[in-house]
N, C-alpha and C positions, 0 to 999 in steps of 0.2 A: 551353523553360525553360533559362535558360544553369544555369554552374556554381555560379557565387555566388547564386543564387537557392537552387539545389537544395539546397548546401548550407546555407542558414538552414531551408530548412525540416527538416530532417534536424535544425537542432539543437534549434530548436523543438518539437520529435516528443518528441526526447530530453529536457528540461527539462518539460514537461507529463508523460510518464511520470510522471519523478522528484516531482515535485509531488504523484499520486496515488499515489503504492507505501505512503506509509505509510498512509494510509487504506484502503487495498487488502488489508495485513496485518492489520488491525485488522479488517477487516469477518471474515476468514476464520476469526480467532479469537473473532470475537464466535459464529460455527458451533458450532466445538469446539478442544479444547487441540487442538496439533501441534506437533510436532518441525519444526527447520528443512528437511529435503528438503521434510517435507513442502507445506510452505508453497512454497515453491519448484515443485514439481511441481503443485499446485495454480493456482500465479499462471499457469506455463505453459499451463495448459488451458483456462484463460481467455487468452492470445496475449499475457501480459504475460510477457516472455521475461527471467528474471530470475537474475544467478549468485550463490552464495552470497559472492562478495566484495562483492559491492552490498548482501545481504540481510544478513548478520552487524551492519555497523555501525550497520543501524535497527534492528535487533531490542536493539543496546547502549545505543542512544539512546531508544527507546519505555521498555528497561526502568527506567532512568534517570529518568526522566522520572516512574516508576512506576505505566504505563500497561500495564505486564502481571507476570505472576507467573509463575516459572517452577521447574520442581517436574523434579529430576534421578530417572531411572531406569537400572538396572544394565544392562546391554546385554551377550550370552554373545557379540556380535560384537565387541566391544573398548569402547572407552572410556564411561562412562554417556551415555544419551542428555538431552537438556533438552528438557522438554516445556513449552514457549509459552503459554500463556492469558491474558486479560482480567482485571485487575484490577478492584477495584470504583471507582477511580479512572479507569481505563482506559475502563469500559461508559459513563461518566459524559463520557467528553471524544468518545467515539465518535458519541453520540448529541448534542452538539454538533456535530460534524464533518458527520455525514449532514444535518444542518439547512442547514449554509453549503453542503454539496454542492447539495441543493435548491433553494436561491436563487439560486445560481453556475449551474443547467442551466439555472433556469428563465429566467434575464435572456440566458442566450447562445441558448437558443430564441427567445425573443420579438426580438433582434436579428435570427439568421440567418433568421424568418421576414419582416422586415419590418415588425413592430409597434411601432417606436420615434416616440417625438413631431416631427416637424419642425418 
């Protein structure tokens, strides 16, 4: 594989991540509320390697969106923490999303197995 190949696929990689983090966040918090580590230390344990500069501006754009609710707590380590959840607007677009997720595996299965019309 020469260089310019390697690197499309590299960016590819990188653009399909970005594609699924917001729904990645969303599944985590459909679990339980979290604070941003923790989200972050979770995405990592599943090999999605993610830093809080990438994660801060989806968590400002989900909120935005008002696809989560976030509920401040005092922190004796310094500054209050924001604890992340699902709104009822949020549970609502989620459960959208998992739907196109399902359709989106299921048509790239039936491709990558060979079951397409000729």
């Amino acid at each position: 594989m020469d260089i310019k190949t390697e690197l499309n696929v590299d960016n590819m990689k990188a653009q399909m991540r970005k594609g699924i983090l917001e729904y990645c966040i969303l599944l985590l918090l459909k679990e339980q509320e979290r604070y941003a580590a923790d989200l972050i230390e979770a995405l990592r344990q599943a090999d999605l390697i993610v830093v809080e500069g990438t994660l801060y501006p989806l968590i400002l754009r989900l909120k935005k969106w008002n696809l989560l609710v976030v509920r401040s707590v005092e922190s004796s380590f310094g500054p209050p923490r924001k604890y992340y959840s699902l709104s009822e607007q949020g549970y609502i677009f989620l459960e959208q999303l998992e739907r196109n997720w399902t359709s989106l595996e299921s048509t790239v299965n039936k491709i990558k197995q060979g079951h397409t019309a000729q």
